[in-house]
C-alpha positions in Angstrom: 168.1 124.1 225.9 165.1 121.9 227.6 162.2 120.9 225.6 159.4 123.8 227.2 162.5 126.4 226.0 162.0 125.1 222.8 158.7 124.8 222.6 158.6 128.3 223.7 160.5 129.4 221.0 158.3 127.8 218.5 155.4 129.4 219.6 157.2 132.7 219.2 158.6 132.2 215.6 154.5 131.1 214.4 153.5 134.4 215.9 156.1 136.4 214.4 155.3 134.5 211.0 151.2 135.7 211.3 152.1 139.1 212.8 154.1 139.7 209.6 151.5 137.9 207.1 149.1 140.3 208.5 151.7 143.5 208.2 152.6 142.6 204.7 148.7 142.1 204.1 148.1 145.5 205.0 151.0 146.9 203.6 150.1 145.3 200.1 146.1 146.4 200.6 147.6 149.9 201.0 150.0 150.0 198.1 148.2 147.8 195.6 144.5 147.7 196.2 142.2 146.1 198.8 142.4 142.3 197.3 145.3 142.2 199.4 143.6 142.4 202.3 141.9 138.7 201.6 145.1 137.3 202.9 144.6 139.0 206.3 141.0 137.4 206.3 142.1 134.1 205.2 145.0 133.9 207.9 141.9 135.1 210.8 139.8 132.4 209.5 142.2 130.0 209.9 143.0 131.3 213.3 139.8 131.1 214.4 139.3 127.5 212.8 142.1 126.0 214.3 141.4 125.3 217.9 138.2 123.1 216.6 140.1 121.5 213.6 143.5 121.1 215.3 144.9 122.5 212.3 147.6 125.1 211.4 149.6 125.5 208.4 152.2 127.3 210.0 152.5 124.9 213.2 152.6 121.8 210.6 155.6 123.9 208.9 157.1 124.4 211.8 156.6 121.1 213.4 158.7 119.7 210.4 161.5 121.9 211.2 161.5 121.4 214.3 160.9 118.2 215.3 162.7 117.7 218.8 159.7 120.1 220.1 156.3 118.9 221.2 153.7 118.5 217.9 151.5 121.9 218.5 148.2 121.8 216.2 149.2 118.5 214.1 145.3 117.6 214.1 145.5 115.3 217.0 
């Protein structure tokens, strides 16, 4: 597997990770009250943060696992 594959890949798992953070936000808001939703808005303000800090919790996660992949997001 080349290193773009890879890198591919890890793109796809951090989506899948926020895409389900926001599902179970939602579910949680629906089932046990709207403070729930708050995780929703703090995963969006980190999403919209992190393309001018160069910072994402999930991507630093990930770039731990994963480290024969290019560094995405590691604050450089």
């Amino acid at each position: 597997m080349s290193n773009s594959e890879r890198d591919i890949i890890k793109v796809r798992v951090h989506d899948g990770i926020v895409g389900i953070l926001y599902i179970a936000s939602i579910i949680l808001a629906s089932q046990f009250g709207l403070n729930w939703i708050y995780v929703a808005v703090g995963v969006a303000v980190l999403q919209i943060l992190s393309p001018f800090t160069k910072f994402c919790p999930v991507y630093t996660i990930l770039n731990k696992i994963m480290p024969d992949t290019t560094p995405i997001q590691n604050g450089k």
